[in-house]
C-alpha positions as CSV (number, residue, x, y, z in Angstrom):
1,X,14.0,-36.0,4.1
2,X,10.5,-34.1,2.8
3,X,10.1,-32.0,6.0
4,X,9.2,-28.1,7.0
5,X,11.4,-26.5,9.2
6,X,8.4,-25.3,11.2
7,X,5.9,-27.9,12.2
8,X,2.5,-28.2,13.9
9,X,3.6,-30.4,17.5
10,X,2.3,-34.3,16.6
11,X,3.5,-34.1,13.0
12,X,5.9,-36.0,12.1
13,X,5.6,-37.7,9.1
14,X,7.2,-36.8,5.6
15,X,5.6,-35.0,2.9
16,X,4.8,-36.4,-0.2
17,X,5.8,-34.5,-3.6
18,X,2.9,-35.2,-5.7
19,X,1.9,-33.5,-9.6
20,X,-0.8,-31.1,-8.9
21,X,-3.0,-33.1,-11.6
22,X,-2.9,-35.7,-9.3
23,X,-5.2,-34.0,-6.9
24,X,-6.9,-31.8,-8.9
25,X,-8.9,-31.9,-12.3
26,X,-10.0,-29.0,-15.1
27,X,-13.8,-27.8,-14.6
28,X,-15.0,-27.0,-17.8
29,X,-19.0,-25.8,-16.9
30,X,-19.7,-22.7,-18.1
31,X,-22.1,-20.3,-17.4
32,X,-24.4,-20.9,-20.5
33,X,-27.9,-20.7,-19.3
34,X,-27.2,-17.8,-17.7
35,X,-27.8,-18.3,-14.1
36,X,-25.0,-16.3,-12.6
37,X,-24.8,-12.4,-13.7
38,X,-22.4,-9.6,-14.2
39,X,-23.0,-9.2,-10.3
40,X,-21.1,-12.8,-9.8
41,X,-18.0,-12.1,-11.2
42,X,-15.2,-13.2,-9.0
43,X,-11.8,-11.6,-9.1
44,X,-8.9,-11.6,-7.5
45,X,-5.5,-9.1,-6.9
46,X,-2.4,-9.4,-4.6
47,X,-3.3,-9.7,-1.2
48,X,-6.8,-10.7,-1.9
49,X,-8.7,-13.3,-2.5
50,X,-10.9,-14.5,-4.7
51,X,-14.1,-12.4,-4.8
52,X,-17.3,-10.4,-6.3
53,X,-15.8,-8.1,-8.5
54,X,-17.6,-5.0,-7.1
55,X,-14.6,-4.8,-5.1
56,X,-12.5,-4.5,-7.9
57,X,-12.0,-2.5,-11.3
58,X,-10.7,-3.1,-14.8
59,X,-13.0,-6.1,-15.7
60,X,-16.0,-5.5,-18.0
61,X,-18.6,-7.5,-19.3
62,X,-22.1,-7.6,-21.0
63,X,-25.2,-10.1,-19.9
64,X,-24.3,-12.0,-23.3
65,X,-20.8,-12.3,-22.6
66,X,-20.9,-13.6,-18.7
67,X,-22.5,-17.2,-20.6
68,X,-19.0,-18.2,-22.1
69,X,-17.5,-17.6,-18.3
70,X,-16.8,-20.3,-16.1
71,X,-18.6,-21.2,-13.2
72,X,-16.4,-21.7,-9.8
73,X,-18.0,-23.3,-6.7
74,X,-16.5,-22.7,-3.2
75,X,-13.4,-25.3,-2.7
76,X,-12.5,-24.9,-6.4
77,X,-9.1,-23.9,-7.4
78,X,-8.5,-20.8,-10.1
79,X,-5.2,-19.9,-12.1
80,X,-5.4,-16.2,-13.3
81,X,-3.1,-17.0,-16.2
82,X,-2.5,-13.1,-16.9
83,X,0.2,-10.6,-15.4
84,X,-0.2,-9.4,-12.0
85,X,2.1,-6.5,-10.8
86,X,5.3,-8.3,-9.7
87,X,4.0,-11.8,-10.6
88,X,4.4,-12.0,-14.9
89,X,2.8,-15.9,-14.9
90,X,-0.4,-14.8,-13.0
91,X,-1.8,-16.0,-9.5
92,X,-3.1,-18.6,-7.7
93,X,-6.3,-18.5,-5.4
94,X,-9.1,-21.0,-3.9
95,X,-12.8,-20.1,-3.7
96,X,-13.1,-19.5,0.0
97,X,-16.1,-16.8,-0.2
98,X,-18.9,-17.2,-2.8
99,X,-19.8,-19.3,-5.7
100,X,-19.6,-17.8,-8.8
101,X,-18.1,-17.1,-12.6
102,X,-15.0,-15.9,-13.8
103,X,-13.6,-14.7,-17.1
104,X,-13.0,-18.1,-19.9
105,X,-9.5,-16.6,-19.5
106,X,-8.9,-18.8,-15.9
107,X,-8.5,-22.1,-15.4
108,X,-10.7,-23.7,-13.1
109,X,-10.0,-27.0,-11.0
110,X,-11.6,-29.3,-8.5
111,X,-10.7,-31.6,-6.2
112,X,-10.8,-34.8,-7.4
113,X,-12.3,-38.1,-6.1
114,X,-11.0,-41.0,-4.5
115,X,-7.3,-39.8,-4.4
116,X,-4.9,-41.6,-2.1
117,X,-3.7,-38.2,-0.4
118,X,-6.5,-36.1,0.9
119,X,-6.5,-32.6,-0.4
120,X,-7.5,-29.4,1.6
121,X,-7.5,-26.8,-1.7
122,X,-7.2,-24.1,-0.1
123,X,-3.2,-25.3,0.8
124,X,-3.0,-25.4,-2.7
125,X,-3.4,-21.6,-2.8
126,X,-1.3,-21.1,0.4
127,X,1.6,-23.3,-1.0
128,X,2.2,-21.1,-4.2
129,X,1.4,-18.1,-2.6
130,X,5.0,-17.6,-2.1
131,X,6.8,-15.7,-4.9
132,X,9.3,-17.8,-5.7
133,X,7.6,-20.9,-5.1
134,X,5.3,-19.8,-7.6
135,X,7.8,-18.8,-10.0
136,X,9.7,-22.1,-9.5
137,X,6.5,-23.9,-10.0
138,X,4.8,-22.1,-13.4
139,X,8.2,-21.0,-14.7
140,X,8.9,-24.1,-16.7
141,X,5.1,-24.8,-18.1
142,X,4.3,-21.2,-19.2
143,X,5.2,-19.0,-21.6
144,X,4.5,-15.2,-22.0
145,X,2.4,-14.2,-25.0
146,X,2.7,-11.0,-27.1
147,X,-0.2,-9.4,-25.5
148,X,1.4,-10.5,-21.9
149,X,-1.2,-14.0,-21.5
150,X,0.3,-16.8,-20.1
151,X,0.4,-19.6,-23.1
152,X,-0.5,-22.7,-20.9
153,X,-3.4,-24.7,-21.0
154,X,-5.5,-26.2,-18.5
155,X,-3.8,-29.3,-18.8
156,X,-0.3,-28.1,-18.7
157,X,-0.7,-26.4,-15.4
158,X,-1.4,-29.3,-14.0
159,X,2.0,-31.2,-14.6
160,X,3.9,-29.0,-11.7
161,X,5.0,-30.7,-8.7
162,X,4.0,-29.6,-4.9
163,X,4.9,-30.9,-1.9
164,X,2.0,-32.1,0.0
165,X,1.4,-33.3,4.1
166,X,0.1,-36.7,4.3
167,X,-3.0,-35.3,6.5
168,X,-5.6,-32.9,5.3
169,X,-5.9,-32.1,9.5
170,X,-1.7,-30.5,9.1
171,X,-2.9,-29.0,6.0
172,X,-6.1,-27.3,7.9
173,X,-3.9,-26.5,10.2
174,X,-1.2,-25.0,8.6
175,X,-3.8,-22.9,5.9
176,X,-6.0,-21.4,9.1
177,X,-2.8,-20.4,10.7
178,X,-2.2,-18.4,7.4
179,X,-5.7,-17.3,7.3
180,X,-5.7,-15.7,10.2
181,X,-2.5,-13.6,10.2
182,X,-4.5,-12.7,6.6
183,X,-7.4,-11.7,8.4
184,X,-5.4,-9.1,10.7
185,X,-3.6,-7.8,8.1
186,X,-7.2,-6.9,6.2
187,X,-8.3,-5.6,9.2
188,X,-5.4,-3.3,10.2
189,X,-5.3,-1.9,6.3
190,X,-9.0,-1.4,6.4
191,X,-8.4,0.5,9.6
192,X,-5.1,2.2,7.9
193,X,-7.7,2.9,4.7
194,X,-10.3,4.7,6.9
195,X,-8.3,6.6,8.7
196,X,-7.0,8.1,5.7
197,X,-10.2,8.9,3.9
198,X,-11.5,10.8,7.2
199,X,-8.2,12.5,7.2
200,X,-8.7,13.8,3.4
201,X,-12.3,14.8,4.9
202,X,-11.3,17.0,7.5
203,X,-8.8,18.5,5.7
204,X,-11.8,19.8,3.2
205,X,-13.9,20.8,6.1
206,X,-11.6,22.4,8.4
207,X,-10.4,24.6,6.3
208,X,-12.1,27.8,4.3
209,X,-13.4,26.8,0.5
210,X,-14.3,29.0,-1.9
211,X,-13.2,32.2,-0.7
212,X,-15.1,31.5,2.6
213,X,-13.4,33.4,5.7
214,X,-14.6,29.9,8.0
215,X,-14.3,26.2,7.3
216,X,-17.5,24.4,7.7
217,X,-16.4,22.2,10.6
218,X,-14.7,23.9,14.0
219,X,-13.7,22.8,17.3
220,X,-16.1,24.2,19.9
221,X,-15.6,27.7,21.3
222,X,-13.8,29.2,17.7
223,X,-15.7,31.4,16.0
224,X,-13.9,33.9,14.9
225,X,-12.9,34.8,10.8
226,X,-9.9,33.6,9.5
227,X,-7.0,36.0,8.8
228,X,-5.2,36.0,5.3
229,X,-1.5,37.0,5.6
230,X,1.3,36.9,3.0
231,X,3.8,34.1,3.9
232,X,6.6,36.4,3.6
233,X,5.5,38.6,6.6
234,X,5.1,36.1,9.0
235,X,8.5,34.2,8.4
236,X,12.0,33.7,7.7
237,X,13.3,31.8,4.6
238,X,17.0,30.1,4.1
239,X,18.1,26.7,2.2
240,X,19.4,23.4,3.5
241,X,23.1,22.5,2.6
242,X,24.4,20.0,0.1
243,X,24.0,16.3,0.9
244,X,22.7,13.5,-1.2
245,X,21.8,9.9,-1.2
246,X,25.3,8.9,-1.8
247,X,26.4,10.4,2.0
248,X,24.3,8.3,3.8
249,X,25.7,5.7,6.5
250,X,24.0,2.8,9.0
251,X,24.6,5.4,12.0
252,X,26.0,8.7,12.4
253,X,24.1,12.3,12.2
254,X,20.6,12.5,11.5
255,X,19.6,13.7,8.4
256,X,16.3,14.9,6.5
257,X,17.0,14.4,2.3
258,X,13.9,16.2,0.4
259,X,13.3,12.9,-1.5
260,X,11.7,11.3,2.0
261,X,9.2,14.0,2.1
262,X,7.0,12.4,-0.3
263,X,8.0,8.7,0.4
264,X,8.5,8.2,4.2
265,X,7.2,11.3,6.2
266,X,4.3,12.3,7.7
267,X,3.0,16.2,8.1
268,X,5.7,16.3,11.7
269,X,8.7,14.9,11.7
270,X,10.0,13.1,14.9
271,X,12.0,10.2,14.4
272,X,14.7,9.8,11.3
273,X,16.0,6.8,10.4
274,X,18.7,8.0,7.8
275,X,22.3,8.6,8.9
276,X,25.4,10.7,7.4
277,X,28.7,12.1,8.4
278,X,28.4,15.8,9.3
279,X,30.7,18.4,7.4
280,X,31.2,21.7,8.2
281,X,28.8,24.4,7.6
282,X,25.9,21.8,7.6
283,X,22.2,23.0,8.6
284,X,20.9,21.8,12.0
285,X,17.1,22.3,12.6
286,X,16.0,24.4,15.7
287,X,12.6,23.0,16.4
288,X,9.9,24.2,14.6
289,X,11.2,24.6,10.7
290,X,8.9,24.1,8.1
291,X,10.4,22.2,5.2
292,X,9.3,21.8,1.3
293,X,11.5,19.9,-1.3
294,X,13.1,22.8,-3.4
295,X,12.9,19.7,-6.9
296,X,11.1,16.4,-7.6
297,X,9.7,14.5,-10.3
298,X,6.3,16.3,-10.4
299,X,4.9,19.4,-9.6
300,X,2.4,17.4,-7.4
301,X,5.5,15.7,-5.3
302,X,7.2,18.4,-4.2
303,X,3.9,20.8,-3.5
304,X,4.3,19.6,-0.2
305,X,5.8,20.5,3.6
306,X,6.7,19.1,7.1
307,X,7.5,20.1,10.2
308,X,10.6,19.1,11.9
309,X,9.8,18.9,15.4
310,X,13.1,18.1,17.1
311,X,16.5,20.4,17.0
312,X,20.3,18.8,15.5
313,X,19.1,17.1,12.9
314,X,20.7,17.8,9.4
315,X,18.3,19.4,7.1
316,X,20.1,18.3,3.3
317,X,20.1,20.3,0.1
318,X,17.4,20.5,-2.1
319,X,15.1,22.0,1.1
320,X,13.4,24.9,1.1
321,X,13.4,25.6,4.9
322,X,10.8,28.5,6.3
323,X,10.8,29.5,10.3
324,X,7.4,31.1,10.6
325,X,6.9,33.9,13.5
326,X,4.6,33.3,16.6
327,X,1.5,33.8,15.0
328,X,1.5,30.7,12.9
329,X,2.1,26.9,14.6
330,X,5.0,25.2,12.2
331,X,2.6,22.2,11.5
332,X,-0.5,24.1,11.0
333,X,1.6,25.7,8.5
334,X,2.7,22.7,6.8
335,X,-0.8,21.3,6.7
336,X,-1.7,24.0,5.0
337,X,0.7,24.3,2.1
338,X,0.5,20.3,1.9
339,X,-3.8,20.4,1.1
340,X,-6.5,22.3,-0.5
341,X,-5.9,26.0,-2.6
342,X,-2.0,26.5,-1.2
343,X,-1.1,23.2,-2.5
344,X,-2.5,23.8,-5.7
345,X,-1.1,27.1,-6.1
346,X,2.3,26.2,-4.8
347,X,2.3,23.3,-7.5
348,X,1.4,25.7,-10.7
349,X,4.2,27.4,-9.8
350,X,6.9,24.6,-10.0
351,X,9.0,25.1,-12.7
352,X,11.0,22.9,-15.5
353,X,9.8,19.7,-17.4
354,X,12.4,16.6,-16.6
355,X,12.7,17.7,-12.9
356,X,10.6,20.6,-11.4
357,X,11.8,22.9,-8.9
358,X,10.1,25.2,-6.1
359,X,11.7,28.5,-5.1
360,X,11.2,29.9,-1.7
361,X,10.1,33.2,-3.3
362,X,7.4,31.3,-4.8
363,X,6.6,29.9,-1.4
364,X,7.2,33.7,0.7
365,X,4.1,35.0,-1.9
366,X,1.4,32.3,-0.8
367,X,-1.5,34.2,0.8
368,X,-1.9,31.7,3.9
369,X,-5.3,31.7,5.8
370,X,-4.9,31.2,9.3
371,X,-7.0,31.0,12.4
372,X,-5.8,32.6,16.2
373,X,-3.2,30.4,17.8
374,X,-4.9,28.6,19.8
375,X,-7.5,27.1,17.0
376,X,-3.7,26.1,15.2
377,X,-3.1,23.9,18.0
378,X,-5.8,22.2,18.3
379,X,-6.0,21.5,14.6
380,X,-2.4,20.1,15.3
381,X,-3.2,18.1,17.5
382,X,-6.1,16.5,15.9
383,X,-4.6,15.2,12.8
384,X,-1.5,14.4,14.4
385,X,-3.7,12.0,16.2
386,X,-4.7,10.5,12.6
387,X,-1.5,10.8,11.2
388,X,-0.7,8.5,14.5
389,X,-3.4,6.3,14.0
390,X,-2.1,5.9,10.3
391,X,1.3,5.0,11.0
392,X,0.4,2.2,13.9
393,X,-1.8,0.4,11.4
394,X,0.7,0.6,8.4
395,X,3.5,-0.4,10.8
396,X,1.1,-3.3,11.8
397,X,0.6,-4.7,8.5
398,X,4.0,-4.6,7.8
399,X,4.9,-6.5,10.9
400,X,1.9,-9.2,9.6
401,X,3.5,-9.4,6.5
402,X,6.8,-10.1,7.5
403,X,5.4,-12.8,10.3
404,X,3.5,-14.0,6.9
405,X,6.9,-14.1,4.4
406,X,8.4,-16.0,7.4
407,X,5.4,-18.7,8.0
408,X,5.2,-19.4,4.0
409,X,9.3,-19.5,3.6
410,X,9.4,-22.0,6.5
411,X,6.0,-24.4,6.6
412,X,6.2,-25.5,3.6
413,X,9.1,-27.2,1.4
């Protein structure tokens, strides 16, 4: 029996397992006379869909050369038929957005006429959106040149079989579902995006440049000059003990492993979600540390710091671990060394070639800058507030793309 596990309610019927070329044909109109520019380029990447190519980079092309491109009308079909990150046989997308042309490179289809099942295109692009779908599909027409182009013609893609609904309306249905968990996972990244550029912004203006004793942008009330201090006056400096990737368990003690400072954590740690047994003579936090990997892969990774806002949690080896006096907030601190001048001076003085390491004498001779306390907190504050912003929408798309992985492993076949 042809069925989904998940259906629309009123659909019933089987589906149909049909050769693509059986619904759709090759378009072969190119864009010889010139009527579409270098400004109606469409292209496409994971997680987008097909569109002007303003939006993306890598593709160039003269006035002569956009004439041997193909033209592609909205409710066409497109195969990229060249190596996408993760997907070695190229893409899938329908024209949802604009008309336009596209590199001689793609295939281009349309729906044909007077076909006995009718065809929504766009659940064309849905049904081999999934991975390994796809992969199932082009895996035994294609074949992977020496410059990594997919040797297929527009013919040959054509002889795959999908597994169609007998009514465009469950189709419709089933691709506007899609398109809308789509459209809220665009939205929250945009948001995610945004947030992070402002962040990067503030960070620049909030802080003195160029020798300047005051950033350019203040919270109201603050007007006083910045001190500058040496790192090593204003705190105390010790190492985290010996634990590695290999200790780690689904529940036990918290732990903080330098590695997640530049893959998982934001500028204050609250939450940790990795898990050892604790051994004797371990290193608890207090509340208030702040931490920078002591080795990474790049001077550039490990130029970085966190505050640990919570006390018992392990802090592993490979950490340098600073406990700055009263004067300076822990995650003002770690703002600090994480952006701007400290950052860059902190990474020219990482050391080695395969692996780098940071010292915490290297760290105690940064000359920090620093406003009074109270300026500190309110800095904190505010791009905590981002950081929190930041997290909510990344954890929101990831939620969306799991409810997506889900809807395309289930409503289709």
């Amino acid at each position: 029996m042809i069925k989904p596990k998940i259906r629309f309610k009123g659909y019933q019927e089987e589906w149909e397992q049909r050769k693509l070329g059986e619904v759709i044909e090759g378009v072969s109109k190119k864009n010889t006379d010139g009527l579409y520019t270098q400004d109606d380029i469409l292209a496409c990447s994971l997680g987008t869909e097909l569109d002007r190519k303003t939006i993306f980079y890598g593709l160039r092309s003269t006035e002569d050369s956009v004439k041997s491109y193909r033209i592609v009308n909205i409710g066409n079909v497109i195969y990229t038929k060249s190596p996408i990150k993760g997907y070695p046989n190229g893409i899938v997308r329908t024209c949802k957005i604009v008309d336009g042309i596209v590199p001689s490179l793609y295939c281009v289809y349309k729906k044909k006429e007077n076909i006995s099942i009718p065809i929504d295109t766009r659940f064309i692009q849905s049904y081999l959106e999934d991975k390994g779908r796809l992969a199932q599909y082009l895996c035994p027409l294609v074949n992977v040149g020496a410059r990594n182009n997919v040797n297929i013609t527009d013919k040959e893609f054509l002889e795959g079989v999908i597994k169609i609904p007998m009514t465009v309306e469950e189709q419709t249905k089933i691709v506007d579902a899609l398109e809308k968990i789509n459209h809220l996972i665009t939205l929250h990244h945009r948001k995610c995006e945004e947030t992070k550029i402002l962040k990067k912004y503030m960070l620049q203006k909030m802080f003195p440049q160029n020798g300047n004793s005051v950033p350019e942008i203040r919270f109201w009330g603050f007007t006083e000059d910045w001190e500058q201090r040496k790192l090593g006056d204003m705190a105390e400096f010790s190492k985290g003990s010996g634990y590695s990737k290999g200790d780690l368990i689904e529940s036990g003690t918290p732990i903080i492993l330098y590695g997640r400072l530049y893959t998982k954590y934001e500028t204050i740690i609250s939450d940790v979600d990795t898990f050892v047994e604790a051994k004797d003579g371990s290193v608890y936090s207090k509340g208030g540390e702040v931490i920078v990997p002591a080795s990474g892969e790049t001077a550039e990774d490990i130029a970085r710091a966190a505050s640990v806002d919570k006390s018992g949690i392990l802090l592993g080896g490979d950490l340098n671990v600073v406990m700055p006096n009263e004067d300076i907030n822990s995650a003002f601190l770690a703002i600090s060394i994480s952006n701007g001048s400290l950052q860059r001076e902190l990474a020219r003085k990482a050391q080695g070639k395969s692996v780098v390491h940071i010292h915490n004498e290297e760290i105690r001779n940064l000359i920090v800058p620093f406003p009074t306390k109270a300026e500190q907190n309110k800095m904190e504050n505010y791009f905590a507030a981002l950081d929190h912003f930041i997290t909510l929408h990344q954890k929101k798309c990831d939620e969306l793309q799991n409810i997506k992985k889900f809807m395309l492993q289930n409503m289709f076949i």
